[in-house]
C-alpha positions as CSV (number, residue, x, y, z in Angstrom):
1,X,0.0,0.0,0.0
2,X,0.8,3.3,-1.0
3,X,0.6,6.3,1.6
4,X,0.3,9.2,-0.3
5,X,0.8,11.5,2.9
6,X,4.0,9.7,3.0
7,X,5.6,11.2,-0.4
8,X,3.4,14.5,0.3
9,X,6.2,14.8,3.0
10,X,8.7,13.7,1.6
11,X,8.5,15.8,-1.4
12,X,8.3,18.7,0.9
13,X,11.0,17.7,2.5
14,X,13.3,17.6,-0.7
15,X,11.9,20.1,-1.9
16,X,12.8,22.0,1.2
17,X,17.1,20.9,0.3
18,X,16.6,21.7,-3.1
19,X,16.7,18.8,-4.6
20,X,14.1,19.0,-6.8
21,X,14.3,15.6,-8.7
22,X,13.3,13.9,-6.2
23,X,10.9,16.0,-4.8
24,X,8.8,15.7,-8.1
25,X,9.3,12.4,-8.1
26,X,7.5,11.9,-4.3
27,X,4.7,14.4,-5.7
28,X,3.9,12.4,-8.7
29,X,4.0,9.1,-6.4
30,X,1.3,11.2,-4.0
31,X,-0.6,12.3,-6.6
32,X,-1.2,9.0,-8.4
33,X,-2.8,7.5,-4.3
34,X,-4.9,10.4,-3.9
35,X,-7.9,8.6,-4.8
36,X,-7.1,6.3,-1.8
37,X,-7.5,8.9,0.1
38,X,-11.2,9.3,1.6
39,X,-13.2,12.0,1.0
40,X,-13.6,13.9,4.5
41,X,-11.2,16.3,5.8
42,X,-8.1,14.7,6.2
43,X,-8.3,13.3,2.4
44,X,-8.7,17.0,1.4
45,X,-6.0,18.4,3.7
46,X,-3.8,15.8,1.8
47,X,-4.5,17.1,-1.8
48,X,-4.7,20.5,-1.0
49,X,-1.0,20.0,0.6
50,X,0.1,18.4,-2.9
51,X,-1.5,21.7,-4.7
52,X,0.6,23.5,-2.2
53,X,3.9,21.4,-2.2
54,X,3.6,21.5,-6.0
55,X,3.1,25.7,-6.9
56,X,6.3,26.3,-4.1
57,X,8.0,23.8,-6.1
58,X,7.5,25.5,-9.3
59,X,8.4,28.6,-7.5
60,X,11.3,27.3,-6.2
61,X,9.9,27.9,-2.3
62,X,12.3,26.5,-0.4
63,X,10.8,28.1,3.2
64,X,8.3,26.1,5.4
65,X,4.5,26.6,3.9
66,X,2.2,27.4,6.4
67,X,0.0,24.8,5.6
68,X,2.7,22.0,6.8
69,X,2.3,20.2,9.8
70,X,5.6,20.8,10.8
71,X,5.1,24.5,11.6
């Protein structure tokens, strides 16, 4: 099984260090479970997180987004 809050973080995490490879890897890998993902609020907290992971990637974010757990 697949977690897709798993690569959600991890992708963050890469994406955090730069290393943007693999951070679009982990967000591809999320994006392709989300529909294992119920549909109540924690199932939408995880795709809106991927929306948000992804647009600071393209941006090339590197800060902490508000919306991750870690802050």
């Amino acid at each position: 099984m697949t977690l897709p809050s798993l690569h959600l973080n991890l992708a963050d995490d890469y994406r955090r260090l730069q290393q943007t490879e693999p951070a679009y890897e982990h967000l591809e890998l999320a994006r392709k479970h989300l529909d294992q993902l119920p549909d109540n609020p924690y199932g939408n907290l995880i795709r809106s997180g991927v929306q948000h992971v992804a647009d600071a990637l393209a941006a090339g974010n590197t800060q902490p987004l508000e919306s991750s757990p870690s802050t």
